[in-house]
C-alpha positions as protocol buffer text, in pm:
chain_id: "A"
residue {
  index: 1
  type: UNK
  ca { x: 1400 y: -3879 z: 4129 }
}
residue {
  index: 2
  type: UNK
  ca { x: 1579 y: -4192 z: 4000 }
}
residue {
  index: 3
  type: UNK
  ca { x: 1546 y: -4327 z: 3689 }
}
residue {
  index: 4
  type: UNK
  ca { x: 1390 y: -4683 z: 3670 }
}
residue {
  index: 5
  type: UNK
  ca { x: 1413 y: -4947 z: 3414 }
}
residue {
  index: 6
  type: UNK
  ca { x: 1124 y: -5075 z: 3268 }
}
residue {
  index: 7
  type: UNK
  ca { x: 1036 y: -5408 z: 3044 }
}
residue {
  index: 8
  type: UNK
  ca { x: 834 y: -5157 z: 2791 }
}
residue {
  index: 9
  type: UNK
  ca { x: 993 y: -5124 z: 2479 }
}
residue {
  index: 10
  type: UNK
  ca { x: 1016 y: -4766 z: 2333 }
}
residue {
  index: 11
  type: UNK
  ca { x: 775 y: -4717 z: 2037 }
}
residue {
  index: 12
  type: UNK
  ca { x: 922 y: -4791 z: 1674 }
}
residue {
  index: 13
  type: UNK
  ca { x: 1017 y: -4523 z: 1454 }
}
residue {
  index: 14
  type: UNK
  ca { x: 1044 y: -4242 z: 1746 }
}
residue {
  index: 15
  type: UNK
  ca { x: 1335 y: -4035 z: 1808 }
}
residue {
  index: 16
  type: UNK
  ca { x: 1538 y: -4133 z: 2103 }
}
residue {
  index: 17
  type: UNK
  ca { x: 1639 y: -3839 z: 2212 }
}
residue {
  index: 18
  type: UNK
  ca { x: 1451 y: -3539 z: 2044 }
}
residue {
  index: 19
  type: UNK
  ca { x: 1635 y: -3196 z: 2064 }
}
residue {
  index: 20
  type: UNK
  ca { x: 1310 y: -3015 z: 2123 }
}
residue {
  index: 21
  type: UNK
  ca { x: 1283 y: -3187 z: 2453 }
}
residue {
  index: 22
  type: UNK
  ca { x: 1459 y: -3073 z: 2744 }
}
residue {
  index: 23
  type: UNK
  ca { x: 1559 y: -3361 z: 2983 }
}
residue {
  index: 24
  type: UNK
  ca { x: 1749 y: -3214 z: 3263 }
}
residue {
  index: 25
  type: UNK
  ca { x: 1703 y: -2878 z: 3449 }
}
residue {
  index: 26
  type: UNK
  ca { x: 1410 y: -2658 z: 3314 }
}
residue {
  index: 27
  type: UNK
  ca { x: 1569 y: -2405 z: 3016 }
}
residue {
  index: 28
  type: UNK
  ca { x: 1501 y: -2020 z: 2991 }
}
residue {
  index: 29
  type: UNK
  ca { x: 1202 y: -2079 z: 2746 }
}
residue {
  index: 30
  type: UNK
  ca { x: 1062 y: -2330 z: 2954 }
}
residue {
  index: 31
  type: UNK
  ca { x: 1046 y: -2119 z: 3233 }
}
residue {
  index: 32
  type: UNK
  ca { x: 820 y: -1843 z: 3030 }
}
residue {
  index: 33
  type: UNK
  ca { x: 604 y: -2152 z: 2892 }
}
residue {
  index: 34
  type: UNK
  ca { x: 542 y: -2304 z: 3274 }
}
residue {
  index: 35
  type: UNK
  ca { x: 463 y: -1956 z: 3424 }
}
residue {
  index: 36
  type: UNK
  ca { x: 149 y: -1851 z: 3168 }
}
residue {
  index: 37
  type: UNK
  ca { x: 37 y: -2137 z: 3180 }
}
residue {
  index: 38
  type: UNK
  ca { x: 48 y: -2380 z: 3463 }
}
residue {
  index: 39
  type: UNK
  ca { x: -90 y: -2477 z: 3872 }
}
residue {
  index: 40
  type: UNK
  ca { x: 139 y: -2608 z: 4061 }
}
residue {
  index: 41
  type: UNK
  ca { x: 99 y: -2848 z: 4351 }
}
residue {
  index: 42
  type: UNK
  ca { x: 428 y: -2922 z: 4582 }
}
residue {
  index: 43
  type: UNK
  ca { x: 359 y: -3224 z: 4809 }
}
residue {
  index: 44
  type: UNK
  ca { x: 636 y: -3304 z: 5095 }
}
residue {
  index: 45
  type: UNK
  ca { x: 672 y: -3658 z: 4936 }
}
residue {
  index: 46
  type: UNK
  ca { x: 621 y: -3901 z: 4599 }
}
residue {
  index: 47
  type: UNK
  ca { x: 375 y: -4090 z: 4697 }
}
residue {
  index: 48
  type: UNK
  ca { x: 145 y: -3763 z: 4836 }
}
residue {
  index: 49
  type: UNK
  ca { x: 262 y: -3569 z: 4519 }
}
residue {
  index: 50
  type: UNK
  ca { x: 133 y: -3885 z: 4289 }
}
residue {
  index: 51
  type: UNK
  ca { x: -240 y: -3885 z: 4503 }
}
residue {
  index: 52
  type: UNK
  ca { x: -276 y: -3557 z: 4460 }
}
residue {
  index: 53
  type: UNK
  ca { x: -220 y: -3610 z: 4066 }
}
residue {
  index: 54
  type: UNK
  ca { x: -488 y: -3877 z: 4085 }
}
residue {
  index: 55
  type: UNK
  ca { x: -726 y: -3690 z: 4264 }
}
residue {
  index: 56
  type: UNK
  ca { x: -709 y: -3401 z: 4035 }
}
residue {
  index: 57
  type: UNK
  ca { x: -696 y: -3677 z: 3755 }
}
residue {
  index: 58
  type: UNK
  ca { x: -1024 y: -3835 z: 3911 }
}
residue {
  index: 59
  type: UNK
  ca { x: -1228 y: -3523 z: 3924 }
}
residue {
  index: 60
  type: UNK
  ca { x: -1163 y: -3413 z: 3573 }
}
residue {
  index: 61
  type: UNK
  ca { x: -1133 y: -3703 z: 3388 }
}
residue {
  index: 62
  type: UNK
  ca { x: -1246 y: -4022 z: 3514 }
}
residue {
  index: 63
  type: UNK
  ca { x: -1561 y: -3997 z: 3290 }
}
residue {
  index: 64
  type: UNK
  ca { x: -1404 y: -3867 z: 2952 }
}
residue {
  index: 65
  type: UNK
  ca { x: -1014 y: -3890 z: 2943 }
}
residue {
  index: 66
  type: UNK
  ca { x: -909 y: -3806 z: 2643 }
}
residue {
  index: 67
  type: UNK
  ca { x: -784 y: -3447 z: 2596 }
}
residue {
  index: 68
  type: UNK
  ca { x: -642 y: -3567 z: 2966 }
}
residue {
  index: 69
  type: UNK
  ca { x: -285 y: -3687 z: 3002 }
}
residue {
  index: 70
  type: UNK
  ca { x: -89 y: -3780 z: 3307 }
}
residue {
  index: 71
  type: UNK
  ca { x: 323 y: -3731 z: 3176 }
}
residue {
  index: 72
  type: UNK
  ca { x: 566 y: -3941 z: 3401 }
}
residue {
  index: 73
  type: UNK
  ca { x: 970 y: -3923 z: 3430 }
}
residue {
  index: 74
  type: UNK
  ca { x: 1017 y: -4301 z: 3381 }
}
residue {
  index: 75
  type: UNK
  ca { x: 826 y: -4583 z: 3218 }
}
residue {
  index: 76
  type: UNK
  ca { x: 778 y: -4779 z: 3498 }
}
residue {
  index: 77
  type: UNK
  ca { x: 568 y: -4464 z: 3659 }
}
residue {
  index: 78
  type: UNK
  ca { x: 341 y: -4455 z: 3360 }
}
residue {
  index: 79
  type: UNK
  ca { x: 307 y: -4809 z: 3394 }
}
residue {
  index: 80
  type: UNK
  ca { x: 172 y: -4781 z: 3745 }
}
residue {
  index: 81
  type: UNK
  ca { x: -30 y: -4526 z: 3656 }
}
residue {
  index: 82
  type: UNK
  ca { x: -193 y: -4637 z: 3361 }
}
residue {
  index: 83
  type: UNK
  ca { x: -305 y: -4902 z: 3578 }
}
residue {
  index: 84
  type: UNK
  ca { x: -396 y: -4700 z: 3860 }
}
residue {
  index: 85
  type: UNK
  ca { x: -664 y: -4532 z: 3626 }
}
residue {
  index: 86
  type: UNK
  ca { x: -801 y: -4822 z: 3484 }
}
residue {
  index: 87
  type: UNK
  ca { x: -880 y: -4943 z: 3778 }
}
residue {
  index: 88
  type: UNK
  ca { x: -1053 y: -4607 z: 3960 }
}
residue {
  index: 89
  type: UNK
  ca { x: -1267 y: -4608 z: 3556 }
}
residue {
  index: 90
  type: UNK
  ca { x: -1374 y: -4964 z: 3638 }
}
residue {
  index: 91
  type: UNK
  ca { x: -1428 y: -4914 z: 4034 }
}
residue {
  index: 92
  type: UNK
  ca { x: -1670 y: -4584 z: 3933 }
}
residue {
  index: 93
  type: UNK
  ca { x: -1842 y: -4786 z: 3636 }
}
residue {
  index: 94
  type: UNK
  ca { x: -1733 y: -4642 z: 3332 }
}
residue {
  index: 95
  type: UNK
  ca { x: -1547 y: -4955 z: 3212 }
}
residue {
  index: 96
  type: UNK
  ca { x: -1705 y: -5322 z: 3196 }
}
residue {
  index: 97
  type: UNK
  ca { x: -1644 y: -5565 z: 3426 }
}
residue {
  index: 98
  type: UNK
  ca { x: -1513 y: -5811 z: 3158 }
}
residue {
  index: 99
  type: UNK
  ca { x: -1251 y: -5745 z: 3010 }
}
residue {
  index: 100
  type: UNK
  ca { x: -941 y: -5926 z: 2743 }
}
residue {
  index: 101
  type: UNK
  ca { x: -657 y: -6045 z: 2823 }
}
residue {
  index: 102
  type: UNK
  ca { x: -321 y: -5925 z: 2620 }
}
residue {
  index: 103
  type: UNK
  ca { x: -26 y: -6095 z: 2653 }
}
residue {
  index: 104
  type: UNK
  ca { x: 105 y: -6379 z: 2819 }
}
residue {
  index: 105
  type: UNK
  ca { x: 6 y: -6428 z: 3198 }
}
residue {
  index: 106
  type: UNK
  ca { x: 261 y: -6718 z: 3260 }
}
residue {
  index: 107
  type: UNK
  ca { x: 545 y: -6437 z: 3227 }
}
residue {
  index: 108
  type: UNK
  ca { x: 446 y: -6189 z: 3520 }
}
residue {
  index: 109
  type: UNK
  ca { x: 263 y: -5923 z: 3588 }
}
residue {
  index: 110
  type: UNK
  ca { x: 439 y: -5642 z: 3348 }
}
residue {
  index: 111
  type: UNK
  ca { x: 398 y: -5866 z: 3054 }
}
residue {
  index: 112
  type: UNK
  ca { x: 13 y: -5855 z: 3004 }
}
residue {
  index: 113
  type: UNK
  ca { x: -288 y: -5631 z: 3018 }
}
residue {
  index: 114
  type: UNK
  ca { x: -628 y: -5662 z: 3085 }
}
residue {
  index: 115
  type: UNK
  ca { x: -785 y: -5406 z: 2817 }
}
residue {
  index: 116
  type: UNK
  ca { x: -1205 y: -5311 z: 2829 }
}
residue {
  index: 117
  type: UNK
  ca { x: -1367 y: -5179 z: 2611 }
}
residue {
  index: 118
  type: UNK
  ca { x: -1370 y: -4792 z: 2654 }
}
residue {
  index: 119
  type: UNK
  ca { x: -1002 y: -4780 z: 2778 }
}
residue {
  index: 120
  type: UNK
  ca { x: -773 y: -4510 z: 2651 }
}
residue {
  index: 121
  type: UNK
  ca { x: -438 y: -4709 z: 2453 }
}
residue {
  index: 122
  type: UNK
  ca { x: -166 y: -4650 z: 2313 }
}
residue {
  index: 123
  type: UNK
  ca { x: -39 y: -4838 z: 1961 }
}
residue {
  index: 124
  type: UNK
  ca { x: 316 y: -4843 z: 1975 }
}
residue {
  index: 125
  type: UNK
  ca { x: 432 y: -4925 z: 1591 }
}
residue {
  index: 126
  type: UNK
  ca { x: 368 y: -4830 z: 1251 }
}
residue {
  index: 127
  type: UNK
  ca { x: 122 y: -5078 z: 1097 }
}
residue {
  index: 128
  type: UNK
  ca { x: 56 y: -4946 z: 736 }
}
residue {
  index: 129
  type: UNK
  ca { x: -172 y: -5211 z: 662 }
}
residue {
  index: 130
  type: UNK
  ca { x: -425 y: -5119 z: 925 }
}
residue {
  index: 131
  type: UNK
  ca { x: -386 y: -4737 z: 885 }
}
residue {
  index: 132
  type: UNK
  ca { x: -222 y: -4662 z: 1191 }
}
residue {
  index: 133
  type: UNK
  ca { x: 122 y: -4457 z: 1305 }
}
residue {
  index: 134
  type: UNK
  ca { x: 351 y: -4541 z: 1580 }
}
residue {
  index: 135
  type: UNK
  ca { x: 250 y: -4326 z: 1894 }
}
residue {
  index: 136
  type: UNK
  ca { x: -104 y: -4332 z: 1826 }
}
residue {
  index: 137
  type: UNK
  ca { x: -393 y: -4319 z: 2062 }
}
residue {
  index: 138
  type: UNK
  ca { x: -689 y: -4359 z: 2062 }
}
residue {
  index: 139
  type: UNK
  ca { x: -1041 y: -4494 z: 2245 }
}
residue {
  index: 140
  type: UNK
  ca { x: -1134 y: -4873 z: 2224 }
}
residue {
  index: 141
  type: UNK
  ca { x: -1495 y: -4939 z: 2113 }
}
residue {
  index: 142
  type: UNK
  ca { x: -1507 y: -5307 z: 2122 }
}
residue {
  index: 143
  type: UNK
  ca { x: -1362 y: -5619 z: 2141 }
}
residue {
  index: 144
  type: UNK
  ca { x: -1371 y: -5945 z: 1922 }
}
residue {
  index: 145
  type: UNK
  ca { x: -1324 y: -6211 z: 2125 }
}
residue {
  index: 146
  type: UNK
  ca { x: -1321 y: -6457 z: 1833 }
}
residue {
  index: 147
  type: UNK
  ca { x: -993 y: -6300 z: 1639 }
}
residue {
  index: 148
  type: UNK
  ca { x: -862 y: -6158 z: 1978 }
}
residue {
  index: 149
  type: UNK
  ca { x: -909 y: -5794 z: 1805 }
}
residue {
  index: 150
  type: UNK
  ca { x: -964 y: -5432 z: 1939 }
}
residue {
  index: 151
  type: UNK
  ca { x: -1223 y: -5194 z: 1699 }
}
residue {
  index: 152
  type: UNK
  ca { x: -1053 y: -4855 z: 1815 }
}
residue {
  index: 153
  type: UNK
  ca { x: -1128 y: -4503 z: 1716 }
}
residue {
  index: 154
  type: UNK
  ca { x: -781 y: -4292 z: 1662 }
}
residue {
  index: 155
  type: UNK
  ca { x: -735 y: -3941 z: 1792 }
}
residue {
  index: 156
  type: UNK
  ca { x: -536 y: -3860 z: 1483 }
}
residue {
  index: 157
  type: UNK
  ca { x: -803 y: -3881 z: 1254 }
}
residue {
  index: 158
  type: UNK
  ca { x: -1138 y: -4029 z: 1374 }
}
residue {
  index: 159
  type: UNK
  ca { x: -1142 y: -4352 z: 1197 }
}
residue {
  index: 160
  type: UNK
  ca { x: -1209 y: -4674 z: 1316 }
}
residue {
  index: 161
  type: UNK
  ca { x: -928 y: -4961 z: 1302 }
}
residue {
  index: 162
  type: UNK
  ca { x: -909 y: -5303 z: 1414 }
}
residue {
  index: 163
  type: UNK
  ca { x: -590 y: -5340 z: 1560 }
}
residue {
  index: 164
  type: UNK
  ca { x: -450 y: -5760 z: 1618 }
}
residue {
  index: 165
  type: UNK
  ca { x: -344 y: -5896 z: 1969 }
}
residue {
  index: 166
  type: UNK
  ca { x: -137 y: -6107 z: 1850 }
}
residue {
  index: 167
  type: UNK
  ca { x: 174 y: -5893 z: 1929 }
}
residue {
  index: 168
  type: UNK
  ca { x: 130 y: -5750 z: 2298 }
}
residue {
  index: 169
  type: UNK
  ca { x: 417 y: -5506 z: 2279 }
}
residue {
  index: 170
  type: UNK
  ca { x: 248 y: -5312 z: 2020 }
}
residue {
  index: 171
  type: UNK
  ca { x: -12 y: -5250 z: 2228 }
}
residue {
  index: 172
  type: UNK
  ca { x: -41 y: -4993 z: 2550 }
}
residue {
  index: 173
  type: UNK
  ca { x: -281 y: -4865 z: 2788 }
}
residue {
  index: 174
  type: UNK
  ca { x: -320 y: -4478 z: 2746 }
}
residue {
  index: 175
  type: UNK
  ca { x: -373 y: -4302 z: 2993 }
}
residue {
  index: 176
  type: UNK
  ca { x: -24 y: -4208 z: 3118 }
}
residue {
  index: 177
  type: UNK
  ca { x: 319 y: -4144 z: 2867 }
}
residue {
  index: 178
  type: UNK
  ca { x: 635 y: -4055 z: 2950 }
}
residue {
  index: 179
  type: UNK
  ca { x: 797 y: -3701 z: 2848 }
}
residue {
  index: 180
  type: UNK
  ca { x: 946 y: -3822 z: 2556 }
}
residue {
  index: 181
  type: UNK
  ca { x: 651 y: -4021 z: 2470 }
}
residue {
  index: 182
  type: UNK
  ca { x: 445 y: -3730 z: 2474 }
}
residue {
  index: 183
  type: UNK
  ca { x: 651 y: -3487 z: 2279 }
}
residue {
  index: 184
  type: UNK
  ca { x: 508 y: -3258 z: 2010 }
}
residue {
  index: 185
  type: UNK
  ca { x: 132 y: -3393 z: 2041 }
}
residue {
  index: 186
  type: UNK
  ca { x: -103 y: -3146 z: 2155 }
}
residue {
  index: 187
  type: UNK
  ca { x: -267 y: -3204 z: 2495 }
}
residue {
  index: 188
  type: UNK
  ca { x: -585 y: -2995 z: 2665 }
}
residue {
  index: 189
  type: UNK
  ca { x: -506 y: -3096 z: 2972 }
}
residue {
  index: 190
  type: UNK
  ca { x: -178 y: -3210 z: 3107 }
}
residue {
  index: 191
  type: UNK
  ca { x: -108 y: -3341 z: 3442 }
}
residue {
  index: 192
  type: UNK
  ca { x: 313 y: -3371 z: 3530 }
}
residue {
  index: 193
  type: UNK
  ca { x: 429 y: -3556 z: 3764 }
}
residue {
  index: 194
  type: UNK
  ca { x: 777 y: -3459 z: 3874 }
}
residue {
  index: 195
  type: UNK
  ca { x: 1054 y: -3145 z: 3803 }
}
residue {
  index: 196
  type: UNK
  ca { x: 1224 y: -3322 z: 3513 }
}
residue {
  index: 197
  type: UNK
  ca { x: 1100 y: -3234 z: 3179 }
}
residue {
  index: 198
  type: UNK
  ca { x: 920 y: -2866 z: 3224 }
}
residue {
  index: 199
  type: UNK
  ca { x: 1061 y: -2772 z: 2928 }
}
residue {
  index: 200
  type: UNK
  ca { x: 672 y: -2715 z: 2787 }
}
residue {
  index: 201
  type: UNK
  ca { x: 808 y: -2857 z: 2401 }
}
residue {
  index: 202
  type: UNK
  ca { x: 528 y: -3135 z: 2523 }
}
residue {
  index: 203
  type: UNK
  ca { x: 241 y: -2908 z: 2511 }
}
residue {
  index: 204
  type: UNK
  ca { x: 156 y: -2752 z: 2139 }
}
residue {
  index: 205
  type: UNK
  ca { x: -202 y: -2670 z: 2223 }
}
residue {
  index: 206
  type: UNK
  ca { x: -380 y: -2363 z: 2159 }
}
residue {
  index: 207
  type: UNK
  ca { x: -484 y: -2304 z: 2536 }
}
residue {
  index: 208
  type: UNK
  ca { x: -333 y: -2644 z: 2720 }
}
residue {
  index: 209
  type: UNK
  ca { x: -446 y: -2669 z: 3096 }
}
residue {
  index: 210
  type: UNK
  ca { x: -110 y: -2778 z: 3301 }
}
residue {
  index: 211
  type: UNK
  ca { x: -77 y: -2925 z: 3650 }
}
residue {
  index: 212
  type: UNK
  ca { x: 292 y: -2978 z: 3772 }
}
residue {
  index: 213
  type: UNK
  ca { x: 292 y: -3251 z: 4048 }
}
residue {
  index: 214
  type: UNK
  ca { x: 619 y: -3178 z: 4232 }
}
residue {
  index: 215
  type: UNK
  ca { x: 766 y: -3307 z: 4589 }
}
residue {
  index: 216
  type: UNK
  ca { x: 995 y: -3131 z: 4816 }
}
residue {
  index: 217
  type: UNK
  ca { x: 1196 y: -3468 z: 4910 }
}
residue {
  index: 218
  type: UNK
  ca { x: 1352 y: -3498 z: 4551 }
}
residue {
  index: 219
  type: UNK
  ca { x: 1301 y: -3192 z: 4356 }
}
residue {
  index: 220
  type: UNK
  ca { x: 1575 y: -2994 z: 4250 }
}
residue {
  index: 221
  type: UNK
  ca { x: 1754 y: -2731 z: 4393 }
}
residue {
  index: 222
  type: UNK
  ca { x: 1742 y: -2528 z: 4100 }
}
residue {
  index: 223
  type: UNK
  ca { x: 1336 y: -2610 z: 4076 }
}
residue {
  index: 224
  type: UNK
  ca { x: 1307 y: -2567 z: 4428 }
}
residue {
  index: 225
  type: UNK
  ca { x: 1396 y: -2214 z: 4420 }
}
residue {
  index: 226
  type: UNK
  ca { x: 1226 y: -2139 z: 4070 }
}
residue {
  index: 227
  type: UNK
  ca { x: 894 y: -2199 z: 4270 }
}
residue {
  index: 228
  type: UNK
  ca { x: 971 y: -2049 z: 4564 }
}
residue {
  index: 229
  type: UNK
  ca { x: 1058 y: -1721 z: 4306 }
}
residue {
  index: 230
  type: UNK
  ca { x: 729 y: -1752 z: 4104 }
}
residue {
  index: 231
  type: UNK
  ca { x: 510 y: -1746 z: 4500 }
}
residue {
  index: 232
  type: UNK
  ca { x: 686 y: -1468 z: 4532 }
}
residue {
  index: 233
  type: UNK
  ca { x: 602 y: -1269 z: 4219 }
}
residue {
  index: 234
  type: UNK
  ca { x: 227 y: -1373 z: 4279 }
}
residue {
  index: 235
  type: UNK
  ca { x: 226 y: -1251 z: 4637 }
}
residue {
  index: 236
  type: UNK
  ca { x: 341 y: -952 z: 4483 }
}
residue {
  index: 237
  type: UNK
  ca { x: 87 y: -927 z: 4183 }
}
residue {
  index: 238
  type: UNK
  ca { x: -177 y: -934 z: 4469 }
}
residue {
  index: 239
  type: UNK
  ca { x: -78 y: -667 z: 4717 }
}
residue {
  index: 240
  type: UNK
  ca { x: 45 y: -948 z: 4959 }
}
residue {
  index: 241
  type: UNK
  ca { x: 384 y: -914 z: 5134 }
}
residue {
  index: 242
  type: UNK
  ca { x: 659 y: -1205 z: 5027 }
}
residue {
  index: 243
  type: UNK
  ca { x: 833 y: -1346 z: 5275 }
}
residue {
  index: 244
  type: UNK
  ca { x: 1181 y: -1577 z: 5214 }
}
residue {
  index: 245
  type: UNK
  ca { x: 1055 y: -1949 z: 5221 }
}
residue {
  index: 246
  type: UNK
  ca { x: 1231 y: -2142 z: 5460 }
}
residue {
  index: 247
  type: UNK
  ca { x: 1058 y: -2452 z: 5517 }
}
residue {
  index: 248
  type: UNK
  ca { x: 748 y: -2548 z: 5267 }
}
residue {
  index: 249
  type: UNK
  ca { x: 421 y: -2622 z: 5446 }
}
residue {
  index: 250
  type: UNK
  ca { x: 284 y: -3017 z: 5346 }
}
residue {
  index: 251
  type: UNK
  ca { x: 122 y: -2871 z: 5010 }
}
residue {
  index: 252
  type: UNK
  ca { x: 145 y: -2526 z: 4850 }
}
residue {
  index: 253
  type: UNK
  ca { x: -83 y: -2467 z: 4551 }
}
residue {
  index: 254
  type: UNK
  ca { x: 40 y: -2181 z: 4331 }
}
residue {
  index: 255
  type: UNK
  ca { x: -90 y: -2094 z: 4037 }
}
residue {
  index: 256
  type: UNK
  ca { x: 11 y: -1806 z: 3795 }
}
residue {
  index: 257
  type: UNK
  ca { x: -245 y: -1645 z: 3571 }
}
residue {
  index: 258
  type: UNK
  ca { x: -146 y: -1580 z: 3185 }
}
């Protein structure tokens, strides 16, 4: 999978290239991390691999997100889907009709959101003065229309902040990070999309819940035969006989108990 560029600035005061995170072929220790604990789904394409993500995203957390995270190779994929979930919470009725506009709509598309109240977002850069940390998320409870202002209610700590509009970049929708967005914060449930990044340094929780969304058309060879290996083992495990994969069927769900 390509990388894309994206008009999304990284977040102030974030590493750019954390250690902890493995960004190219999956390492020994992510291996053992992947295998207790996630499902797989392999897809024959992208585009099937990414509706399968959203279905599964759908089901579980449509309602509630939070504790639900969709992790994307580039920005311009958690772009898309940030928006793609906004839009299935507002089509089901679990965000307002009305919402505010941040940004400026004379400059395209990618440089302004519509946010609701009830959307997931993402706050981008320190701001001492209003209590809140670069990377933060957190839940909007209202908007001011008057001052142009979100109330929001941070993960972090449960308090309630009301966070300016007045710079857009500051300001994200939440439902969808990159890897290196995402790394060290503790997620329940995880949803991956792609083979890059299963390095696990992402996922600190206790007990995290982890779907990898993978395609045959561009995962690696090296990933490739890793899952091919761990369907093997779990035939195994259960009695069944494992045959050499030659050709994957259109979607193989494996998943490996701890």
């Amino acid at each position: 999978m390509s990388e894309s560029k994206s008009a999304v600035p990284d977040p102030v005061g974030w590493p750019s290239n954390p250690p902890e995170v493995v960004t190219g072929k999956p390492a020994e220790r992510g291996r053992h991390f992947v295998e207790e604990h996630a499902q797989f789904v392999v897809a024959e394409s992208f585009p099937a691999a990414m509706a399968e993500l959203f279905d599964e995203w759908k089901a579980n957390a449509n309602a509630n997100p939070r504790g639900h995270m969709i992790f994307t190779n580039t920005a311009s994929e958690a772009v898309t889907a940030n928006k793609n979930c906004q839009f299935f919470r507002a089509l089901s009725g679990h965000l307002p009709n009305r919402g505010m506009v941040v940004g400026d709509t004379a400059q395209g598309e990618d440089r302004f959101l519509v946010i609701c109240a009830g959307d997931r977002i993402l706050l981008a850069r320190t701001r001492p003065e209003l209590g809140v940390e670069a990377g933060d998320l957190g839940t909007v409870l209202g908007i001011d229309r008057g001052d142009r202002s979100l109330r929001v209610k941070l993960d972090r700590d449960g308090i309630e902040v009301t966070v300016p509009t007045d710079v857009p970049e500051d300001i994200r929708l939440g439902y969808a990070l990159t890897h290196r967005e995402g790394w060290g914060r503790a997620v329940e449930h995880a949803y991956i999309l792609g083979d890059h990044c299963l390095s696990g340094a992402n996922f600190v929780g206790p007990d995290p819940r982890i779907r990898v969304f993978i395609d045959w058309s561009s995962a690696s060879q090296e990933v490739g035969e890793w899952l091919r290996n761990l369907a093997r083992s779990e035939l195994e495990r259960s009695g069944g006989v494992a045959a050499p994969v030659v050709e994957p069927p259109a979607t193989i769900v494996t998943e490996v108990e701890r």
